[in-house]
N, CA, C, O and CB atoms as a CASP TS submission, in Angstrom:
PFRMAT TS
TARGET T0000
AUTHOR 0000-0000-0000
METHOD Language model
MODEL 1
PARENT N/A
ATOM      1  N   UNK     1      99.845  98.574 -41.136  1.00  0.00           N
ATOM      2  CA  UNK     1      99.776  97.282 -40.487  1.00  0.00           C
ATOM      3  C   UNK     1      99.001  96.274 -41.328  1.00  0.00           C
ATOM      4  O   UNK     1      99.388  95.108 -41.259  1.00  0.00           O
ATOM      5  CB  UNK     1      99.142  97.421 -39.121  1.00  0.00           C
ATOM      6  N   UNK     2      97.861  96.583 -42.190  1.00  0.00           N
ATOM      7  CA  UNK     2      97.198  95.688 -42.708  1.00  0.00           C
ATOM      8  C   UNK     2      98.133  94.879 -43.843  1.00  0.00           C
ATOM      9  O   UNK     2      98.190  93.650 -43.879  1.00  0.00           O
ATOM     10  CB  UNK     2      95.967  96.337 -43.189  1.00  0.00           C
ATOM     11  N   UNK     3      98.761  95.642 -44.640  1.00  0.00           N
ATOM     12  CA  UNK     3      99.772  94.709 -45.644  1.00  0.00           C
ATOM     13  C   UNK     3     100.733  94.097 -44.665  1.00  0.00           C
ATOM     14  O   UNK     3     101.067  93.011 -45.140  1.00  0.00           O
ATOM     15  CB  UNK     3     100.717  95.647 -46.905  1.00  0.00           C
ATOM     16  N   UNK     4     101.433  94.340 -43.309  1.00  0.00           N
ATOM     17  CA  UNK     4     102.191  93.830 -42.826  1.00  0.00           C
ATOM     18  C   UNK     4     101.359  92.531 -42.368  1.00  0.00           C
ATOM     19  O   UNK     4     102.050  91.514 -42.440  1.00  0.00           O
ATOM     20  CB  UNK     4     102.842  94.680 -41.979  1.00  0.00           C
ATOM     21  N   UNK     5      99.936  92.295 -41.876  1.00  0.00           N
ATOM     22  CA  UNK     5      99.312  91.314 -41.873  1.00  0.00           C
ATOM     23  C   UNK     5      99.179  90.649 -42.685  1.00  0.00           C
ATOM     24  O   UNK     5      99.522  89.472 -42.570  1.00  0.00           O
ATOM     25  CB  UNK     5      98.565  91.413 -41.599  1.00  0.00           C
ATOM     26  N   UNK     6      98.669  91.095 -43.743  1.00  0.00           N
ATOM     27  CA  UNK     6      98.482  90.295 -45.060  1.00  0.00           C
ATOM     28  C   UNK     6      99.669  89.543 -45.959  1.00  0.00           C
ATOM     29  O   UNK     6      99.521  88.609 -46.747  1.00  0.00           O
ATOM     30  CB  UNK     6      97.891  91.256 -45.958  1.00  0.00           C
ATOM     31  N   UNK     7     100.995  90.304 -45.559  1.00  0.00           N
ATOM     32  CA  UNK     7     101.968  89.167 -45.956  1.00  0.00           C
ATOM     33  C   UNK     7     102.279  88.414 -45.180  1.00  0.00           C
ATOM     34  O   UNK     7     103.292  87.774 -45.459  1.00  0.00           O
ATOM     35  CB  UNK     7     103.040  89.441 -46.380  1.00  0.00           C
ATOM     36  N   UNK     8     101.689  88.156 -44.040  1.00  0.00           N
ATOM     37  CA  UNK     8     102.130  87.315 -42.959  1.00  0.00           C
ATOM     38  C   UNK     8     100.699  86.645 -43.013  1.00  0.00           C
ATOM     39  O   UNK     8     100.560  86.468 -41.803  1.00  0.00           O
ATOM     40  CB  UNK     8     102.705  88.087 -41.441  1.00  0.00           C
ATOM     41  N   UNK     9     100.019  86.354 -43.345  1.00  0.00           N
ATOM     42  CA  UNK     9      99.089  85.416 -43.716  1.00  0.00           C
ATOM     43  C   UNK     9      99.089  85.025 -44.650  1.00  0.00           C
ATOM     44  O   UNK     9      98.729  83.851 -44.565  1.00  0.00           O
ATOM     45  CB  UNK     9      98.135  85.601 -43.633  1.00  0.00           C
ATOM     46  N   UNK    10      99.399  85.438 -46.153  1.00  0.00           N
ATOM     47  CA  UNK    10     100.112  84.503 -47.428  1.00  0.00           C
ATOM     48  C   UNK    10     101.180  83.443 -47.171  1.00  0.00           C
ATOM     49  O   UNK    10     101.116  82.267 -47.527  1.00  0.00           O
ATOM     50  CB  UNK    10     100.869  85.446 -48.433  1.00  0.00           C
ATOM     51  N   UNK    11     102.113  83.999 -46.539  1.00  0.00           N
ATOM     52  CA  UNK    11     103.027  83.014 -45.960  1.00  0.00           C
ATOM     53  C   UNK    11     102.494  81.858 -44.993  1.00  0.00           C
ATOM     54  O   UNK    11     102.970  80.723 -44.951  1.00  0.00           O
ATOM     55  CB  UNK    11     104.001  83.774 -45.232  1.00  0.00           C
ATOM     56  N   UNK    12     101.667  82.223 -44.396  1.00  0.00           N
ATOM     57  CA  UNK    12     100.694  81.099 -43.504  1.00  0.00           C
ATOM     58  C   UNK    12     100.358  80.105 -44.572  1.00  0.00           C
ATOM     59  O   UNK    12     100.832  79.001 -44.844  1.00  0.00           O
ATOM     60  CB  UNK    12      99.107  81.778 -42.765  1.00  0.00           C
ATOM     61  N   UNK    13      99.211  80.967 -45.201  1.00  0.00           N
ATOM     62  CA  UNK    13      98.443  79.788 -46.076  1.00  0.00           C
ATOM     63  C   UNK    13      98.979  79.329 -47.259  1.00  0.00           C
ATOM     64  O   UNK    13      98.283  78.790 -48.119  1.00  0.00           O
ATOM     65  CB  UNK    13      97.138  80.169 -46.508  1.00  0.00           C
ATOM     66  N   UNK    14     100.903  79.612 -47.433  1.00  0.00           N
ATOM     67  CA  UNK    14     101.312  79.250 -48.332  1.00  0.00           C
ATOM     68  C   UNK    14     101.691  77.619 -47.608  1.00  0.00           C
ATOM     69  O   UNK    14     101.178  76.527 -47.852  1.00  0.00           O
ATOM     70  CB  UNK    14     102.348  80.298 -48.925  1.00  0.00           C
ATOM     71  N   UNK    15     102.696  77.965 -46.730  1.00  0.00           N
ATOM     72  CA  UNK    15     103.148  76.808 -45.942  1.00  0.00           C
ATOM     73  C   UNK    15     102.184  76.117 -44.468  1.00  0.00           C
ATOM     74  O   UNK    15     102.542  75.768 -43.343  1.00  0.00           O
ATOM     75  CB  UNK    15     104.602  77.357 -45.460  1.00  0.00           C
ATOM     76  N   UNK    16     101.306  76.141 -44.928  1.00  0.00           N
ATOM     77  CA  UNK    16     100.206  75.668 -43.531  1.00  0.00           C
ATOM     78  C   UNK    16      99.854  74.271 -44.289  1.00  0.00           C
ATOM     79  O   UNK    16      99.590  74.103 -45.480  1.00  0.00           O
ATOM     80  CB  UNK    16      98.425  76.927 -43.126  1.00  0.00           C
ATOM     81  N   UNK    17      99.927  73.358 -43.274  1.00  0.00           N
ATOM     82  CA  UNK    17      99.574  71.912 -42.991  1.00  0.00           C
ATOM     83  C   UNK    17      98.441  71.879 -42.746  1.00  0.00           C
ATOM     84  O   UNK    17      98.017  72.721 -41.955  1.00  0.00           O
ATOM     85  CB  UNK    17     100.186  71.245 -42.014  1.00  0.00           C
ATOM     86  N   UNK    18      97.516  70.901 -43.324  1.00  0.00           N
ATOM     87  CA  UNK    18      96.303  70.220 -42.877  1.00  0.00           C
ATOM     88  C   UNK    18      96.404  70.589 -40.948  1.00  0.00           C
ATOM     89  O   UNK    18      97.378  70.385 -40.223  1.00  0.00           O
ATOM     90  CB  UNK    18      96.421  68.245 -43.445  1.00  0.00           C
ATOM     91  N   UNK    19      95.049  71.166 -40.555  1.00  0.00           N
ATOM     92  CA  UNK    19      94.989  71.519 -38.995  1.00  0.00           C
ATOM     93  C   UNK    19      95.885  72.503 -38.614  1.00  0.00           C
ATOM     94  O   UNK    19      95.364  73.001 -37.617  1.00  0.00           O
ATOM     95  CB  UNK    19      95.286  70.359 -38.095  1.00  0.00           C
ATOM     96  N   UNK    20      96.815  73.009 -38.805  1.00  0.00           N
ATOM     97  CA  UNK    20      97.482  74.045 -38.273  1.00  0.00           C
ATOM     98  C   UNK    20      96.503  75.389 -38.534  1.00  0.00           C
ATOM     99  O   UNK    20      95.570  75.250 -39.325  1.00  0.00           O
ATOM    100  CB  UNK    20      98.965  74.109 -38.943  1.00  0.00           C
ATOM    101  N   UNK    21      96.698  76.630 -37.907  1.00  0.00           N
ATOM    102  CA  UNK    21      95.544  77.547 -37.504  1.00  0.00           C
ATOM    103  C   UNK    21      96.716  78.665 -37.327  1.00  0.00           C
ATOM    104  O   UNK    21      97.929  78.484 -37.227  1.00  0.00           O
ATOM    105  CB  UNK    21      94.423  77.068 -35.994  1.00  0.00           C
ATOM    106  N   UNK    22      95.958  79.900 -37.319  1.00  0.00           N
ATOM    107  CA  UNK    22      97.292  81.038 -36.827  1.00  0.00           C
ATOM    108  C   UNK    22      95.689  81.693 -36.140  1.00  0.00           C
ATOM    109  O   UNK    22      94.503  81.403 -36.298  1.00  0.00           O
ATOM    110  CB  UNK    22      98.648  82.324 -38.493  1.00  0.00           C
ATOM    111  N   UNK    23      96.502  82.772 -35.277  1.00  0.00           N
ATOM    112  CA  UNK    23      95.701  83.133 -34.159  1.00  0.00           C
ATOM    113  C   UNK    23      96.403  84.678 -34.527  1.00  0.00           C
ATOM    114  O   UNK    23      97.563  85.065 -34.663  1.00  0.00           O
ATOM    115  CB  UNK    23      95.951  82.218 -32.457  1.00  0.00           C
ATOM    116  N   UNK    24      95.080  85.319 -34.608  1.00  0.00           N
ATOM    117  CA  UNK    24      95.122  86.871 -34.419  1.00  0.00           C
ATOM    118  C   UNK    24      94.965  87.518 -32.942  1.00  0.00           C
ATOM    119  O   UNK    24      93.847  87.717 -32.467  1.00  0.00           O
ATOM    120  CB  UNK    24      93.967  87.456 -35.270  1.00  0.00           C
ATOM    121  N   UNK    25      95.887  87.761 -32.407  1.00  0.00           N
ATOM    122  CA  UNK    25      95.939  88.377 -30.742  1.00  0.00           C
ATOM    123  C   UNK    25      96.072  89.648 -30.478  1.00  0.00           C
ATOM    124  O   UNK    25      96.960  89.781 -29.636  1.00  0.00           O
ATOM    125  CB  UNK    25      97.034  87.919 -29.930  1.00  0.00           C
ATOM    126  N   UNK    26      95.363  91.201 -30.967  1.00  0.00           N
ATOM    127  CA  UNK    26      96.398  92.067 -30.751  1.00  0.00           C
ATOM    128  C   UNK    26      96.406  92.322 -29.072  1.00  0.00           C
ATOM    129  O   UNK    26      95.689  91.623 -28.355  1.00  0.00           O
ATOM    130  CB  UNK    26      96.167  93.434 -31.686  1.00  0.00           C
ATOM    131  N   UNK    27      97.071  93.131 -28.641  1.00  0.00           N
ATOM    132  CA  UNK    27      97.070  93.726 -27.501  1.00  0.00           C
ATOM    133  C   UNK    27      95.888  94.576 -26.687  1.00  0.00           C
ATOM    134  O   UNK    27      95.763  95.795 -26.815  1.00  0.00           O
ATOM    135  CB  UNK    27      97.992  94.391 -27.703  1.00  0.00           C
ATOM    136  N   UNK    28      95.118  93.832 -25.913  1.00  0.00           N
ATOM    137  CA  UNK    28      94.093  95.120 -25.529  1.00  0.00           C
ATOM    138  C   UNK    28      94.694  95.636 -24.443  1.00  0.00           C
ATOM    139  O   UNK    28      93.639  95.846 -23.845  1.00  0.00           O
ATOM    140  CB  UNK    28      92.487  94.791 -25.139  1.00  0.00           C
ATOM    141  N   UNK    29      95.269  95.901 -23.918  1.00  0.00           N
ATOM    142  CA  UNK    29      96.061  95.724 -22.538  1.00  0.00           C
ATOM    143  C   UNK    29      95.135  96.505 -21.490  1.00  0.00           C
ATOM    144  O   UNK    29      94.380  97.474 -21.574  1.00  0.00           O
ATOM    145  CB  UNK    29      97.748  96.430 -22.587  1.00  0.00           C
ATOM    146  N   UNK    30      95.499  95.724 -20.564  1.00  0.00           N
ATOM    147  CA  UNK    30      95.031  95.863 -19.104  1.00  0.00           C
ATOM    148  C   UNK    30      94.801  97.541 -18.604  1.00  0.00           C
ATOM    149  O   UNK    30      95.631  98.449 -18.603  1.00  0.00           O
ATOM    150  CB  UNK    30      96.276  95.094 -18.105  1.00  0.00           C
ATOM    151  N   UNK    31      93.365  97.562 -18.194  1.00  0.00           N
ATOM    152  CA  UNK    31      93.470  99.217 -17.785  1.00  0.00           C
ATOM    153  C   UNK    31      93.710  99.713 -16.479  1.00  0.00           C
ATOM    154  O   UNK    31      93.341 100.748 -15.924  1.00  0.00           O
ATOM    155  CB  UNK    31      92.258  99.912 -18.058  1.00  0.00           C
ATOM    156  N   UNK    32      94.418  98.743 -16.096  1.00  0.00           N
ATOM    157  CA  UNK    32      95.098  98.906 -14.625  1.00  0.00           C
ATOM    158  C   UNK    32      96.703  99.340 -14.719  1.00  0.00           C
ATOM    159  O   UNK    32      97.453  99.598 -13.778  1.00  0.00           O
ATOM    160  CB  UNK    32      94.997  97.349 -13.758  1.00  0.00           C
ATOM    161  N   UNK    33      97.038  99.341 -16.322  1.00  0.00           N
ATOM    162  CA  UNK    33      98.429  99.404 -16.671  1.00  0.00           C
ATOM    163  C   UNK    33      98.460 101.244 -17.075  1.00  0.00           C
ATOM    164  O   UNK    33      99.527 101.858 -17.052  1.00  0.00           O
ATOM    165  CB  UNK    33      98.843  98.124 -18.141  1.00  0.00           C
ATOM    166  N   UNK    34      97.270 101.855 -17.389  1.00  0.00           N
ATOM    167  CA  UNK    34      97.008 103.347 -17.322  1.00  0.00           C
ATOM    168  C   UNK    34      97.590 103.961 -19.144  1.00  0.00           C
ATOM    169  O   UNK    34      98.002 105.084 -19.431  1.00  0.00           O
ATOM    170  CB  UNK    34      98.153 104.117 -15.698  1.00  0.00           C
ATOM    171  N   UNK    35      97.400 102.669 -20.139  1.00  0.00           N
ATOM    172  CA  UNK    35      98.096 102.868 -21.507  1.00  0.00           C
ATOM    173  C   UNK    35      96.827 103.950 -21.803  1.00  0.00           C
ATOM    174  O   UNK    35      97.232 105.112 -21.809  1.00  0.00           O
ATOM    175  CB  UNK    35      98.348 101.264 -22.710  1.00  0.00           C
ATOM    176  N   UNK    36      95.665 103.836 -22.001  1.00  0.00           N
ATOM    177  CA  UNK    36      94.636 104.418 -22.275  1.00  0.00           C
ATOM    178  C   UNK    36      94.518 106.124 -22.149  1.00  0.00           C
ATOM    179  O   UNK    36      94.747 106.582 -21.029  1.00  0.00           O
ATOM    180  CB  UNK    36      93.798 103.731 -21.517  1.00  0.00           C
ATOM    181  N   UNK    37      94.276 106.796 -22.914  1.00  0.00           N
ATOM    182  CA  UNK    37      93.681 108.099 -22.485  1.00  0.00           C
ATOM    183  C   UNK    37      92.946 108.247 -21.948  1.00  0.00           C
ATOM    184  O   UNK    37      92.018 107.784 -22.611  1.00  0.00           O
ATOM    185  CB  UNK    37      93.369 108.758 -23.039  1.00  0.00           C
ATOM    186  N   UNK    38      92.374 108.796 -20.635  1.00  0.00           N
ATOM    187  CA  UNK    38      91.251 109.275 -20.226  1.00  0.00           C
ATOM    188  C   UNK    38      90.784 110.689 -20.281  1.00  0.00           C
ATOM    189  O   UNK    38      91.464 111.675 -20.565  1.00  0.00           O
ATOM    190  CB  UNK    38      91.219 108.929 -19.170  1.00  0.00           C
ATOM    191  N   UNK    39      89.059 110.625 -19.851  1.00  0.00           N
ATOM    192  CA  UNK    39      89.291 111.563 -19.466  1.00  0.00           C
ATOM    193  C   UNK    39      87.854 111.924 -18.737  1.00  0.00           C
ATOM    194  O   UNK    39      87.003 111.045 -18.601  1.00  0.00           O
ATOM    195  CB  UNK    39      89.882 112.322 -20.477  1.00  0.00           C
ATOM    196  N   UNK    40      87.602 113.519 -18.193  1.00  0.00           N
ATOM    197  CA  UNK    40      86.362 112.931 -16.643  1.00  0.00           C
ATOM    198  C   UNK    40      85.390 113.213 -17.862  1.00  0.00           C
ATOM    199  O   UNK    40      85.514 113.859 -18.902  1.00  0.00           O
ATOM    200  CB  UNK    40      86.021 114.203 -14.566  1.00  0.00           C
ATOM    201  N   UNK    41      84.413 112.490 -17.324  1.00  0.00           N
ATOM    202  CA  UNK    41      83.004 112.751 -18.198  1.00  0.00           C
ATOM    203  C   UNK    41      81.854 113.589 -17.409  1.00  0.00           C
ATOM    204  O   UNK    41      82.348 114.076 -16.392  1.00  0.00           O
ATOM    205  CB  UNK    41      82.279 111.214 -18.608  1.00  0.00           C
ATOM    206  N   UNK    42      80.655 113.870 -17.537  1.00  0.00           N
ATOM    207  CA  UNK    42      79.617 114.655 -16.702  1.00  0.00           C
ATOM    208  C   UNK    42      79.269 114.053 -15.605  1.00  0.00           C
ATOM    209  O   UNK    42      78.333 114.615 -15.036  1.00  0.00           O
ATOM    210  CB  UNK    42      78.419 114.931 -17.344  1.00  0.00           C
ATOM    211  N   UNK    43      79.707 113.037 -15.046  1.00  0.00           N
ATOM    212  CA  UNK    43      79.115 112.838 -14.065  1.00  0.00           C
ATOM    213  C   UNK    43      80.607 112.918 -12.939  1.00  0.00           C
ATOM    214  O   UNK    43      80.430 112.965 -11.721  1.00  0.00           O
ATOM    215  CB  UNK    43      78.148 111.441 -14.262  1.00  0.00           C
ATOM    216  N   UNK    44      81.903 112.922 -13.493  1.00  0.00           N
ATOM    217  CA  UNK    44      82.979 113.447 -12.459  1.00  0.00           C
ATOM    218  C   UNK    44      83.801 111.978 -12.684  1.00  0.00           C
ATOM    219  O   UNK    44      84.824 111.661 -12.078  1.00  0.00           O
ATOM    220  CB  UNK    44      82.330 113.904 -10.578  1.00  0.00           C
ATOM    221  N   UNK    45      83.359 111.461 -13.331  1.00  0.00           N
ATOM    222  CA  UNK    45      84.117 110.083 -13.266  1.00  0.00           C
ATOM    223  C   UNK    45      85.324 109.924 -14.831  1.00  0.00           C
ATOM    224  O   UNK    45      85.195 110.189 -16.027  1.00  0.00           O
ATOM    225  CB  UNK    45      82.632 108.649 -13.281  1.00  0.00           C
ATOM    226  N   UNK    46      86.298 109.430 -14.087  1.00  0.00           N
ATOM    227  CA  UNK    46      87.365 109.463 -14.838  1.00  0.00           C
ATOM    228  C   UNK    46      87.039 107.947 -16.023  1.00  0.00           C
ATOM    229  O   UNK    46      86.806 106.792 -15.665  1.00  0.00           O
ATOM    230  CB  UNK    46      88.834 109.422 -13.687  1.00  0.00           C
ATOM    231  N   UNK    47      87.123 108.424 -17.301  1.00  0.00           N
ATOM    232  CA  UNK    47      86.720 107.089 -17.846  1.00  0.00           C
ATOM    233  C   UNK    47      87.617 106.981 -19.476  1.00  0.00           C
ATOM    234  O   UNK    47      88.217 107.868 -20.084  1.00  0.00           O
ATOM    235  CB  UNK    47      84.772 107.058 -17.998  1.00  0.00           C
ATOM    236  N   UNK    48      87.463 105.940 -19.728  1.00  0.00           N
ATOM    237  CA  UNK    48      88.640 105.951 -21.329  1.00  0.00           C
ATOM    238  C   UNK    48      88.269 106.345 -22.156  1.00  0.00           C
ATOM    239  O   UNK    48      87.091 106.663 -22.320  1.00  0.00           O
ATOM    240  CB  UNK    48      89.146 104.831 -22.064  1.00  0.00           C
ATOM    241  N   UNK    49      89.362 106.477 -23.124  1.00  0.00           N
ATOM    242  CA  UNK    49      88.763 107.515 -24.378  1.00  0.00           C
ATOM    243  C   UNK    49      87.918 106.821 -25.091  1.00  0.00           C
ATOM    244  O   UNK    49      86.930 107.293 -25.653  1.00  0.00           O
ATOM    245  CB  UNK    49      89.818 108.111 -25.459  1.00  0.00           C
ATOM    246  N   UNK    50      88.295 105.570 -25.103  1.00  0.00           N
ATOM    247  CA  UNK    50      87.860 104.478 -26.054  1.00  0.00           C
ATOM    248  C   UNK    50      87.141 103.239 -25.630  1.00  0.00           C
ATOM    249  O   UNK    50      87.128 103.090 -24.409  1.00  0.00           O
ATOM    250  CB  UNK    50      88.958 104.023 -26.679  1.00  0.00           C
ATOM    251  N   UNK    51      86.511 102.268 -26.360  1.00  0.00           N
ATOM    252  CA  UNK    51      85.706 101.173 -25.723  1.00  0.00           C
ATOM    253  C   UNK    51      86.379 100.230 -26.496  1.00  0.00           C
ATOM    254  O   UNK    51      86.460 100.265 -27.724  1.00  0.00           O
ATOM    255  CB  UNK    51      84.041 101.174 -25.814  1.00  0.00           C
ATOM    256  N   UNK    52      87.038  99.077 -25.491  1.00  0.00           N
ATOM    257  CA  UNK    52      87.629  98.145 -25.731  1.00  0.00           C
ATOM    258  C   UNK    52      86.850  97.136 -26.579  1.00  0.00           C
ATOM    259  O   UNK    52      87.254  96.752 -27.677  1.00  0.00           O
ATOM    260  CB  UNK    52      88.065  97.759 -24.638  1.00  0.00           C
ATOM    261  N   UNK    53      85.566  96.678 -25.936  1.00  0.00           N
ATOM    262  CA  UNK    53      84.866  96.025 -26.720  1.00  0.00           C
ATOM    263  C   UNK    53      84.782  96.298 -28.494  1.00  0.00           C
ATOM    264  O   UNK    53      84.974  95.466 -29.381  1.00  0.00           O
ATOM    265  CB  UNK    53      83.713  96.190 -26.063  1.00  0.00           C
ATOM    266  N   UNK    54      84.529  97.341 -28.590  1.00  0.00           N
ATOM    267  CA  UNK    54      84.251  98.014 -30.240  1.00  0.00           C
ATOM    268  C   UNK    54      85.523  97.853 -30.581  1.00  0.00           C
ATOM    269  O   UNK    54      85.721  97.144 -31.567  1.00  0.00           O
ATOM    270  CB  UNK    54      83.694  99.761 -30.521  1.00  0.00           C
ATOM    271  N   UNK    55      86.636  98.411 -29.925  1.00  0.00           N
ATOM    272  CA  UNK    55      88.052  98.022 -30.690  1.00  0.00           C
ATOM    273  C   UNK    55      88.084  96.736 -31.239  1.00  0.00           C
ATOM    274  O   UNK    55      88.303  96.622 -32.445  1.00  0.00           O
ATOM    275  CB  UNK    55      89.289  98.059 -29.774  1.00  0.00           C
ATOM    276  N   UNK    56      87.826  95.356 -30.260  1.00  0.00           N
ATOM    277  CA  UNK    56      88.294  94.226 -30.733  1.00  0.00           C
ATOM    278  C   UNK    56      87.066  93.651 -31.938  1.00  0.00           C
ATOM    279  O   UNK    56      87.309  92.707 -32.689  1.00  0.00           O
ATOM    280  CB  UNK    56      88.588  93.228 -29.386  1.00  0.00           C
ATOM    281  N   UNK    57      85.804  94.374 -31.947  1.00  0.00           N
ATOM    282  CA  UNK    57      85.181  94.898 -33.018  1.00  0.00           C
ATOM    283  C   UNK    57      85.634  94.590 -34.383  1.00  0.00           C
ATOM    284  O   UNK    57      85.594  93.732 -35.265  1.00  0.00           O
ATOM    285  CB  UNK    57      85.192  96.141 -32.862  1.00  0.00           C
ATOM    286  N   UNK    58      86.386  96.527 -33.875  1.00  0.00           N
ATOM    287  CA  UNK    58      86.649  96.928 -35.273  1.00  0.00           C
ATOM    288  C   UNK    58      88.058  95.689 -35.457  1.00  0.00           C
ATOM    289  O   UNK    58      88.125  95.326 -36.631  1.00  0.00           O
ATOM    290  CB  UNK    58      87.090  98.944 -35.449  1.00  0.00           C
ATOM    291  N   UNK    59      88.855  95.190 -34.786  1.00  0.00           N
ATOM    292  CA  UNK    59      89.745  94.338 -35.311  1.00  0.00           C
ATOM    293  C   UNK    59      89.688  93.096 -36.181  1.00  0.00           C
ATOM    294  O   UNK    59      90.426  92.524 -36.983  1.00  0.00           O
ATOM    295  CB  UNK    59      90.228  94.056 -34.466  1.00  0.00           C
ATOM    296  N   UNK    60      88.280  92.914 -35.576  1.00  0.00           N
ATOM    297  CA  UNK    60      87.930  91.596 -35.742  1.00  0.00           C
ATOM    298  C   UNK    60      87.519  91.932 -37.133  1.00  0.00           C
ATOM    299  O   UNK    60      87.960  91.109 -37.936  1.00  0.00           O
ATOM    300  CB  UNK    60      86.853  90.910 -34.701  1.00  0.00           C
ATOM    301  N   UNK    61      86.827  92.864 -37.657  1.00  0.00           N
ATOM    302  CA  UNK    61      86.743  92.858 -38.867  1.00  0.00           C
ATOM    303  C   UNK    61      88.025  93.058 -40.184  1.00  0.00           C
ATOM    304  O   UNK    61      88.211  92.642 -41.328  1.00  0.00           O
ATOM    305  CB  UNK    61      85.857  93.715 -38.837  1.00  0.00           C
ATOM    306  N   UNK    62      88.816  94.094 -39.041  1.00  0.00           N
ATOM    307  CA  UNK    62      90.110  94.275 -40.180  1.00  0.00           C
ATOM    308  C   UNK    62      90.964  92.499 -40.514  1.00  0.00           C
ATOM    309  O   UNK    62      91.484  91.762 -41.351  1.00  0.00           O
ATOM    310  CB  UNK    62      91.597  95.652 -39.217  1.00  0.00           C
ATOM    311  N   UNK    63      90.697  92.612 -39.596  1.00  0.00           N
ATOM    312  CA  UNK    63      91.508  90.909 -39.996  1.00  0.00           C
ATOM    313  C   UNK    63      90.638  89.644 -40.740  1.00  0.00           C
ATOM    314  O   UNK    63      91.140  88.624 -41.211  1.00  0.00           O
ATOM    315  CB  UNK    63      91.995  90.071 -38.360  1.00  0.00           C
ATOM    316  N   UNK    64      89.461  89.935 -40.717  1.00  0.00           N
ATOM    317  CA  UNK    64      88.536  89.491 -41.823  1.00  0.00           C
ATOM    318  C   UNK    64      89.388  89.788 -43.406  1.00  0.00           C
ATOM    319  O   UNK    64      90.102  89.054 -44.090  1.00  0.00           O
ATOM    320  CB  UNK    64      86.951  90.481 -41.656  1.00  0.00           C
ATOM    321  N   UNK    65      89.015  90.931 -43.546  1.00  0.00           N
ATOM    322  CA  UNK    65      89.309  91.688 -44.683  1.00  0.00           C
ATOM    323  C   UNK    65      90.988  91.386 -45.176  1.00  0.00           C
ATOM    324  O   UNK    65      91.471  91.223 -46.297  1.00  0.00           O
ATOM    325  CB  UNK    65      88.985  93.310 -44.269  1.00  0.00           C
ATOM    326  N   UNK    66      91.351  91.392 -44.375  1.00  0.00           N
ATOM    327  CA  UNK    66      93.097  91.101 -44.362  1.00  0.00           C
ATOM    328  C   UNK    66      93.050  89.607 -44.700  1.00  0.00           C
ATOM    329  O   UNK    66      93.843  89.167 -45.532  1.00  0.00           O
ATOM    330  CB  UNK    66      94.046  91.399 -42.643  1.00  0.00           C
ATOM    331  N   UNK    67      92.497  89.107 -44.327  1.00  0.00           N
ATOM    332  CA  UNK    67      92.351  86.886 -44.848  1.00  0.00           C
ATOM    333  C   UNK    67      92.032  86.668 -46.033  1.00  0.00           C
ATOM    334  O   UNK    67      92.611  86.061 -46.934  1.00  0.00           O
ATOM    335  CB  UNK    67      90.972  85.748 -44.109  1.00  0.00           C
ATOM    336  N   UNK    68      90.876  87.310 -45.972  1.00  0.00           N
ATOM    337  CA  UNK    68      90.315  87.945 -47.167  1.00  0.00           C
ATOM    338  C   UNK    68      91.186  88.249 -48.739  1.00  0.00           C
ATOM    339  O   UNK    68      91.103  87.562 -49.758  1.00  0.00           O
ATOM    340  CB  UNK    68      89.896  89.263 -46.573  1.00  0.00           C
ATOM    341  N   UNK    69      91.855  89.258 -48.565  1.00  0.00           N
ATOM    342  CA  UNK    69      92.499  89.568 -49.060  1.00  0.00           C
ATOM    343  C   UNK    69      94.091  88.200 -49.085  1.00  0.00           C
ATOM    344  O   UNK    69      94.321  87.752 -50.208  1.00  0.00           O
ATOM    345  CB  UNK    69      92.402  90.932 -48.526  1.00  0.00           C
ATOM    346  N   UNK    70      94.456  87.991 -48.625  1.00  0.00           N
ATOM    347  CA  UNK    70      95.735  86.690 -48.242  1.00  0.00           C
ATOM    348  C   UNK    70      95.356  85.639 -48.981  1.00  0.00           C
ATOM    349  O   UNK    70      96.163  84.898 -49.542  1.00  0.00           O
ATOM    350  CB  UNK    70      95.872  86.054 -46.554  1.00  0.00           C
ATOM    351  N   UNK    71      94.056  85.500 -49.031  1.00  0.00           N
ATOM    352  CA  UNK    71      93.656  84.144 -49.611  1.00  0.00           C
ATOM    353  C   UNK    71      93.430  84.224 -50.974  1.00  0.00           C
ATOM    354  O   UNK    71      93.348  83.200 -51.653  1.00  0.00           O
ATOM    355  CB  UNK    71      92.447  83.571 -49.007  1.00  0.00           C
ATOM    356  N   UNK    72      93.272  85.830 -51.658  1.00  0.00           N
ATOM    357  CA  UNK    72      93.380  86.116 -53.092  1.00  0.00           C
ATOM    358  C   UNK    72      94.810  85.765 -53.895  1.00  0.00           C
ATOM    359  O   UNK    72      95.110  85.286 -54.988  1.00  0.00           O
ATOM    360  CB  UNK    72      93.095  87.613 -53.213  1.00  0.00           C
ATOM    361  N   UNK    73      95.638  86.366 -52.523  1.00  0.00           N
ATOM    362  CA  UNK    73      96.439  86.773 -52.915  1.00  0.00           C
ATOM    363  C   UNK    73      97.842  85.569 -53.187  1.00  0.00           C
ATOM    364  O   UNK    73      98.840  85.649 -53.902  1.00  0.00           O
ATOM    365  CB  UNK    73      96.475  87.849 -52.097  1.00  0.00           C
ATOM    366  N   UNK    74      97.307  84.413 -52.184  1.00  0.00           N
ATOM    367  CA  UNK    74      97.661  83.091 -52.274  1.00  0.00           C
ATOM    368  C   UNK    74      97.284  82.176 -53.132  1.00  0.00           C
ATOM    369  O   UNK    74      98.020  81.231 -53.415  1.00  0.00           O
ATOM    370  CB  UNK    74      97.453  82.638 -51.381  1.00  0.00           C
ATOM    371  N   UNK    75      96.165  82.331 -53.621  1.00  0.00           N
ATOM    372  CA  UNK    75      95.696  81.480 -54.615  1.00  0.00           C
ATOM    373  C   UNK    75      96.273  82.112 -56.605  1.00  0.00           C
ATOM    374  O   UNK    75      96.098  81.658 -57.736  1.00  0.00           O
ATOM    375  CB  UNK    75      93.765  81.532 -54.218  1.00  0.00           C
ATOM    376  N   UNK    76      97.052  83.476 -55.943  1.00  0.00           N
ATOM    377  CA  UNK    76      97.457  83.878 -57.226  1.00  0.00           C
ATOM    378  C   UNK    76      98.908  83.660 -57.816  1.00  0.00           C
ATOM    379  O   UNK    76      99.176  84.045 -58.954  1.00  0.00           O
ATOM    380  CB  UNK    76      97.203  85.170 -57.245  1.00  0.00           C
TER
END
C-alpha cells in the first residue's frame, strides 16, 4: 500500500494548484459493525484486538513518510 500511496501523491503534487490539499482518510470503521477481532480479557469483558487510537497513530505516521518520500520523488 505505501508505493500505491506514494504514486498517488506524486501525481497530486505533480498536478496540484495553488490551495488544493488531498486528504488521507483510511477506514477506522465503526465497532458496532463487529469488523474487529475480539477477544475476552481477565476481567470477562469482551474487548478488541487492537486500539484504534494507536492505529490512526501508526497511520498518521506512515503517510508522513509516504509525502515524504512523494515529494523526493516529485521534485526528481
Amino acid at each position: 500500500f505505501r508505493e500505491m500511496w506514494i504514486r498517488s501523491l506524486v501525481g497530486f503534487l505533480r498536478t496540484a494548484a495553488p490551495g488544493d490539499y488531498v486528504v488521507f482518510a483510511p477506514e477506522l470503521l465503526h465497532p458496532a459493525i463487529n469488523y474487529a477481532r475480539t477477544f475476552v480479557n481477565a476481567k470477562g469483558e469482551r474487548v478488541e484486538e487492537s486500539d484504534r487510537w494507536l492505529e490512526a497513530v501508526a497511520y498518521a505516521q506512515i503517510i508522513r513518510e509516504c509525502f515524504a518520500e512523494a515529494k523526493r520523488r516529485a521534485a526528481a
